[in-house]
C-alpha positions as semicolon CSV with decimal commas, in nm:
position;residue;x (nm);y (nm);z (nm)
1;X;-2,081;0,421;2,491
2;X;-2,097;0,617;2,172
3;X;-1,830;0,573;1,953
4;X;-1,757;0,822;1,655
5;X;-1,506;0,901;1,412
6;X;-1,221;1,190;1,553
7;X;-1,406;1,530;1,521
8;X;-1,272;1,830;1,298
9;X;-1,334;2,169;1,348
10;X;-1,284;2,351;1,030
11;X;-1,280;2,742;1,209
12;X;-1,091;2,809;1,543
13;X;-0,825;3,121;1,600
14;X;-0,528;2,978;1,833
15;X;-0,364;3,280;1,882
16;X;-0,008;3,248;1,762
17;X;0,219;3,403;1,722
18;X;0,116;3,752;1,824
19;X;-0,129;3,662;2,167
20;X;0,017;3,364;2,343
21;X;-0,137;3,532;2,675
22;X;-0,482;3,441;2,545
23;X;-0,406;3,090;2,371
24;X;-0,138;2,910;2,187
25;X;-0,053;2,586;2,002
26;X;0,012;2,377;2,304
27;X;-0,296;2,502;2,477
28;X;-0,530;2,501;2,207
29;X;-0,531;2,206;2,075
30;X;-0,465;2,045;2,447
31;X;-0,818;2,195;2,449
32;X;-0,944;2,067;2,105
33;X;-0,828;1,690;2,233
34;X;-1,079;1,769;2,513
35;X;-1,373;1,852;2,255
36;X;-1,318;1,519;2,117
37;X;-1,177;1,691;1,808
38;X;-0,802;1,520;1,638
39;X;-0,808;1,796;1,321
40;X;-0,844;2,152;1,297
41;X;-0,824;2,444;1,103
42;X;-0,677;2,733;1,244
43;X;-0,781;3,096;1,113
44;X;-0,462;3,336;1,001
45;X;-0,582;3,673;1,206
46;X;-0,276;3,636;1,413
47;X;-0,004;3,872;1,497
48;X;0,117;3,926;1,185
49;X;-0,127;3,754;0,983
50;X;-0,052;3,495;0,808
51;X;-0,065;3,632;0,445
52;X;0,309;3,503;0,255
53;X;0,523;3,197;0,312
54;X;0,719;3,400;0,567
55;X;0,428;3,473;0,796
56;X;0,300;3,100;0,690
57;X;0,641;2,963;0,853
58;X;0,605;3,116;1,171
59;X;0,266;2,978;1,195
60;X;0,412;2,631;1,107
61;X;0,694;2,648;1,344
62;X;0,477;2,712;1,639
63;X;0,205;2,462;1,549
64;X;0,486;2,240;1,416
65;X;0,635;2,250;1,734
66;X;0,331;2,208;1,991
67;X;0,044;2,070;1,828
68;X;-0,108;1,798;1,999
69;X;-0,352;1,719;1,691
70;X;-0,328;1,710;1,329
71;X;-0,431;2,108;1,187
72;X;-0,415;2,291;0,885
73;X;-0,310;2,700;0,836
74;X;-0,524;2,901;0,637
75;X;-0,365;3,176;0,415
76;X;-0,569;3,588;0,483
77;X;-0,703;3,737;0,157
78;X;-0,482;4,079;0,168
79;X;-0,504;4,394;-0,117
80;X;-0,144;4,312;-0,125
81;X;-0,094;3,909;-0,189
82;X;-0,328;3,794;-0,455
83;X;-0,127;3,638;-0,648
84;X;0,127;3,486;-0,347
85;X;-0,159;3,329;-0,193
86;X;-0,319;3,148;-0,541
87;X;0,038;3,048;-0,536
88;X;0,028;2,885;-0,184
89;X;-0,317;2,736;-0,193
90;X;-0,169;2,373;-0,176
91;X;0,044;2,434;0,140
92;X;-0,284;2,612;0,326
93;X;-0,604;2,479;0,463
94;X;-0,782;2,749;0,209
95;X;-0,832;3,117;0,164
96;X;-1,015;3,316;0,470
97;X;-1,129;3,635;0,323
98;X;-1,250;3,867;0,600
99;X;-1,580;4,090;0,481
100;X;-1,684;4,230;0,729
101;X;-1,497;4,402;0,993
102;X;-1,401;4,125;1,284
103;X;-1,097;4,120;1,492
104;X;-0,781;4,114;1,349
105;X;-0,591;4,287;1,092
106;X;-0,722;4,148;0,800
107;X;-1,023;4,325;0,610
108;X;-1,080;4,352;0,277
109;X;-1,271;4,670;0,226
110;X;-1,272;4,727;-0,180
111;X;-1,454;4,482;-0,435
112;X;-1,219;4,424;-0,668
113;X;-0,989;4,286;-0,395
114;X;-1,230;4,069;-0,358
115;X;-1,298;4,009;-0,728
116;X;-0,939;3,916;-0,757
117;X;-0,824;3,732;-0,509
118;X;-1,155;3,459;-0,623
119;X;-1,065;3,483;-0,969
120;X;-0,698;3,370;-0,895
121;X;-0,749;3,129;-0,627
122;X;-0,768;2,793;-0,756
123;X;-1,087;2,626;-0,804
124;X;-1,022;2,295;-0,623
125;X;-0,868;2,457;-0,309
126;X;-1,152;2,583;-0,068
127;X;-1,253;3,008;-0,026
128;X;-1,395;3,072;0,292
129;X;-1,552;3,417;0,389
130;X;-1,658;3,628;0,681
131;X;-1,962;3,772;0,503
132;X;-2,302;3,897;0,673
133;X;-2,605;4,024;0,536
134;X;-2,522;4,240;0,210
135;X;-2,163;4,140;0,176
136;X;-2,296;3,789;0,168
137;X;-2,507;3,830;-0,137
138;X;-2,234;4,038;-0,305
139;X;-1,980;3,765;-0,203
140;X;-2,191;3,498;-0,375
141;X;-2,259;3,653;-0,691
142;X;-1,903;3,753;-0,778
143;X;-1,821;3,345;-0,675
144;X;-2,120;3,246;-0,970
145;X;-1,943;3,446;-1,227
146;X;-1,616;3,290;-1,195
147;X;-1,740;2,976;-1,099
148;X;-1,521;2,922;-0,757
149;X;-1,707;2,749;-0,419
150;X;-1,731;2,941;-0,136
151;X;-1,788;2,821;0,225
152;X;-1,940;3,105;0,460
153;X;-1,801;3,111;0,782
154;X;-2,010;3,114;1,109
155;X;-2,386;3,169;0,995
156;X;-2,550;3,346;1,224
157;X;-2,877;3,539;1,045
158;X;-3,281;3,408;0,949
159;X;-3,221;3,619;0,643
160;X;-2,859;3,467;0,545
161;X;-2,927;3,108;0,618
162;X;-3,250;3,169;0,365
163;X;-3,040;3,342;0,114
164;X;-2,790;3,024;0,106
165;X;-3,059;2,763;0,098
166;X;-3,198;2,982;-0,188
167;X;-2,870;2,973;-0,385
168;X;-2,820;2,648;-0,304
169;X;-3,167;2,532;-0,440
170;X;-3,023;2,766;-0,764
171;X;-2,723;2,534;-0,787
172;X;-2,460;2,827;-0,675
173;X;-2,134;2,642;-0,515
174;X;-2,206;2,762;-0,183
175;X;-2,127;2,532;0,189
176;X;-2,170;2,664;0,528
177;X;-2,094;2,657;0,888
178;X;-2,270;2,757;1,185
179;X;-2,151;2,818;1,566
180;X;-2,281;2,656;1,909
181;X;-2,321;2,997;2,003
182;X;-2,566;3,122;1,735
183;X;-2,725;2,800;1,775
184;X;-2,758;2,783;2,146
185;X;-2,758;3,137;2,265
186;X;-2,919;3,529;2,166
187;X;-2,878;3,851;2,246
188;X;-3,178;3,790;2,546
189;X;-2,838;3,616;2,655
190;X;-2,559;3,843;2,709
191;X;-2,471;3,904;2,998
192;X;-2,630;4,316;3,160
193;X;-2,394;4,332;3,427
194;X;-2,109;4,248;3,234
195;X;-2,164;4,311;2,791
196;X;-1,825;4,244;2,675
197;X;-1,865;3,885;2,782
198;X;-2,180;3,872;2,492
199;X;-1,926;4,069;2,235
200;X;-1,857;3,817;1,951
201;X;-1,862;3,878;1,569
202;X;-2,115;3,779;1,384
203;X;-2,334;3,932;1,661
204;X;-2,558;3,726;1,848
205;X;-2,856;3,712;1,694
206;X;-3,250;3,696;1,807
207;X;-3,459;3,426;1,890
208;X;-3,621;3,465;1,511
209;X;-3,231;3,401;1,378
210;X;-3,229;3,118;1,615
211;X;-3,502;2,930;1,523
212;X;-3,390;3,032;1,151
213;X;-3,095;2,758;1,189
214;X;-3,275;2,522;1,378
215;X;-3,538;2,534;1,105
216;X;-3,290;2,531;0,829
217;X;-3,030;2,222;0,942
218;X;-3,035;2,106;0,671
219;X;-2,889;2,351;0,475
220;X;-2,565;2,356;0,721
221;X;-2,316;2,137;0,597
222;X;-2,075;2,200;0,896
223;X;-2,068;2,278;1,283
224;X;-1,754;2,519;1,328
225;X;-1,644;2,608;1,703
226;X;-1,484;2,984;1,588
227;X;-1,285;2,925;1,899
228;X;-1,193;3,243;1,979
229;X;-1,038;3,291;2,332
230;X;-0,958;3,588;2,523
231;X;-0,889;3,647;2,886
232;X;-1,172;3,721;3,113
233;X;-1,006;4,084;3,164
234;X;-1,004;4,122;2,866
235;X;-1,395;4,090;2,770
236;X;-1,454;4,264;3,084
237;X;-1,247;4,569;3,018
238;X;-1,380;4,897;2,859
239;X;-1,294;4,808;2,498
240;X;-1,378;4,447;2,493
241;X;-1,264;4,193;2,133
242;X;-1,527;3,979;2,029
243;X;-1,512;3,634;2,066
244;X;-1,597;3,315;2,274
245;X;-1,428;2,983;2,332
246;X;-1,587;2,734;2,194
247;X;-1,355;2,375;2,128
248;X;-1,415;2,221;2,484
249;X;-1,779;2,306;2,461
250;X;-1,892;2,263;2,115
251;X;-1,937;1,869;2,118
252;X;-2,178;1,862;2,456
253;X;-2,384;2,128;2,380
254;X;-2,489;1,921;2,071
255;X;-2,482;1,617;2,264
256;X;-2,743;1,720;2,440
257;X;-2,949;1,863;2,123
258;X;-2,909;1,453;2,052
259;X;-3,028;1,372;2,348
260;X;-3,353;1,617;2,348
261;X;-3,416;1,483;2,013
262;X;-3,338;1,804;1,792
263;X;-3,053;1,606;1,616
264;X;-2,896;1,262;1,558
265;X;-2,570;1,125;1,573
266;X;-2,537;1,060;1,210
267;X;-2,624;1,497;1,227
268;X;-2,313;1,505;1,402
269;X;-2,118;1,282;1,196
270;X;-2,203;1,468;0,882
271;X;-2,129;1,767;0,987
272;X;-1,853;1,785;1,270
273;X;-1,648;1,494;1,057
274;X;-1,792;1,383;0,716
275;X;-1,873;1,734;0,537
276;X;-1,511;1,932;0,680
277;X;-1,344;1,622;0,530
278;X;-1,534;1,686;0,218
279;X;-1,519;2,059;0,212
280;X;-1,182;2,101;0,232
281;X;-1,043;1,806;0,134
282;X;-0,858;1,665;0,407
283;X;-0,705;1,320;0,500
284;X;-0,812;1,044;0,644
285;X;-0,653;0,996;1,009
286;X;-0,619;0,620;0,963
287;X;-0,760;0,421;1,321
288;X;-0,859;0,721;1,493
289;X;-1,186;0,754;1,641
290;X;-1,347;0,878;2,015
291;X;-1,591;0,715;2,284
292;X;-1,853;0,893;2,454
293;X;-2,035;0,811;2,773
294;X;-2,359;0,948;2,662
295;X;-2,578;0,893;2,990
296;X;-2,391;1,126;3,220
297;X;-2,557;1,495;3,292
298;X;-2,297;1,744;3,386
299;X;-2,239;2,109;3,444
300;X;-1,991;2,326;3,222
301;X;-1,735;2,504;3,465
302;X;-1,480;2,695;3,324
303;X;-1,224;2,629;3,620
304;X;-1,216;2,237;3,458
305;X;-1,094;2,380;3,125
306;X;-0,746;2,369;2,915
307;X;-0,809;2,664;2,724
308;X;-0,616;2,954;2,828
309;X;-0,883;3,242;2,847
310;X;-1,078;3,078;3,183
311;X;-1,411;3,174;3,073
312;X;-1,734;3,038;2,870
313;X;-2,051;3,156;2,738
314;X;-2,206;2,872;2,889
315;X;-2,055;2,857;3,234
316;X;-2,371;2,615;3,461
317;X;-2,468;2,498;3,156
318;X;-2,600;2,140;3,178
319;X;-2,523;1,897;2,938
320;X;-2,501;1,527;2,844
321;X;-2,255;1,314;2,729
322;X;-1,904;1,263;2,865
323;X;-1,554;1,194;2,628
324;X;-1,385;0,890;2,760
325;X;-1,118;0,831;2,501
326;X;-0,993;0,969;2,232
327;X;-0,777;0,770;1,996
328;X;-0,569;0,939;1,721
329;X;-0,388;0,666;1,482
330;X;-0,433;0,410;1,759
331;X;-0,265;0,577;2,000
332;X;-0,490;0,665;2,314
333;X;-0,446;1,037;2,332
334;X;-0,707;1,137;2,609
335;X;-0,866;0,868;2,873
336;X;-1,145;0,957;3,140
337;X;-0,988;1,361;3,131
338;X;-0,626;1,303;3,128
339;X;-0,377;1,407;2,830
340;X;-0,159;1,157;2,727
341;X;0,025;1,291;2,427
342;X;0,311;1,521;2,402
343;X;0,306;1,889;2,229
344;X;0,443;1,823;1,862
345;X;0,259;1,469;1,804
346;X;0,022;1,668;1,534
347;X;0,073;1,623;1,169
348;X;-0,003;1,933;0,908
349;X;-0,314;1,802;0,712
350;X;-0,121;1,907;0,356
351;X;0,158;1,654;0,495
352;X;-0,037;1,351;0,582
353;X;0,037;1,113;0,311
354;X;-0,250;0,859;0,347
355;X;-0,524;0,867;0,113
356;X;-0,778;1,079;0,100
């Protein structure tokens, strides 16, 4: 048995209010206790977005209400609330500032949006941006001149992981995340009979981006899930929304990477526990931990799955490692597949009152 501290995943998108049909609170994080995660982050490109403290209490209520796991809310960079959400920053897991054009309503398309909304935000409350190629060097250059870290969400590119080592080697404020799905799967890899099911944003990338990460670990301070589910009609429909589920998945697909030798444990302490805590300052869940049976070989079916959407990228995959347990302030949560906690047990991380 492998035992390791309760997982976080700093990046998932849970779907409420505004898409229950695809995901919500309950089912979510039902889903994230699966992963062997007991935190998470959710993103705000709900339905409204979460971008003011009324749109914030929605949020709250729902996750208030059914969250199995301890979670934060982060606040969307809008033209519209610069200053409301530098005013929020402590209630909020940090600032998501969308680029790029993703799914969602949120997209902020002029620079001095963005040159505002990181001048204002506080500088020891975490930025995090959807940012490829371009908008990623722009991004980090208006962050050096007012001196404000930045996290980059979902890494998926040879030329951006470069650029961040590169800035990183230059002493720029700058963390990261990466996906299983950039890091286990390419374009060579969607699906020809059926496309939409390979639609996710970032795009997935080539076997040269691929290798890029691999090559390049350890410039990624965190693995990130972007758990983002939507029904199987719906990414097999004309007009299919990008994004894949990712929270039940996630911890076996790296599992395995252990077990073929391409990373450690203490990899996935580090980054799935150690650098999220760090990043974006979170507490400490105080006796909580999981256990892993790490000799069993298994296949990925989405039919076994809590998530709502009933699919996966990685449907026959085979991987190693089973969850056994998961334990969240000494309270046995999960055991050998079976839920045993009750929608609402989850604390908000900006709450939590033990020490950091």
């Amino acid at each position: 048995m492998i035992k390791l501290p309760g997982l976080i995943d700093p990046h998932v998108h849970l779907r409420e209010p505004g898409a229950t049909h695809k995901e919500d609170w309950k089912s979510g994080t039902e889903a994230g206790v699966a992963g062997g995660f007991t935190m998470l982050l959710a993103m705000p490109n709900t339905t409204p977005p979460i971008i003011d403290k009324d749109t914030y209490q929605i949020a709250f209520q729902a996750a208030n209400k059914k969250s199995l796991i301890d979670y934060g809310l982060f606040i969307g960079a809008s033209p519209q609330n610069i200053y409301i959400a530098a005013d929020m920053a402590p209630d909020v897991a940090g600032l998501k500032m969308y680029l790029d054009h993703t799914y969602g309503p949120l997209h902020l398309a002029h620079l001095t949006h963005w040159q505002e909304h990181i001048k204002n935000w506080p500088a020891n409350y975490p930025i995090c941006v959807h940012a490829e190629g371009r908008t990623l060097a722009a991004v980090l250059l208006i962050a050096v001149l007012y001196d404000k870290p930045i996290h980059v969400c979902h890494v998926a590119r040879k030329e951006e992981i470069e650029l961040i080592r590169a800035a990183k080697q230059k002493g720029v404020r700058v963390t990261c995340e990466v996906t299983p799905h950039h890091m286990f799967l390419t374009e060579n890899d969607i699906p020809q009979d059926e496309p939409g099911k390979g639609e996710v944003r970032p795009r997935l990338g080539t076997t040269q981006d691929l290798e890029a990460l691999w090559k390049n670990l350890e410039v990624i301070d965190c693995f990130a899930s972007d758990h983002a589910p939507h029904t199987l009609a719906e990414k097999t429909s004309q007009d299919p929304p990008p994004g894949f589920p990712g929270l039940e998945t996630s911890l076996y697909l790296y599992l395995t990477a252990v077990a073929e030798r391409r990373l450690t444990v203490d990899d996935l302490i580090l980054r799935m526990y150690t650098n999220p805590r760090k990043i974006f300052h979170l507490p400490r869940q105080s006796e909580t931990w999981i256990e892993i049976d790490s000799e069993i070989v298994w296949e990925i079916k989405a039919d076994n799955s809590y998530s709502r959407c009933g699919w996966t990228p990685f449907e026959n995959w085979k991987v190693r490692g089973r969850l056994r347990r998961v334990v969240l302030r000494n309270d046995s949560i999960f055991i050998n597949g079976e839920l045993r906690t009750n929608p609402g047990s989850g604390r908000n991380i900006r709450r939590i009152v033990e020490p950091y």
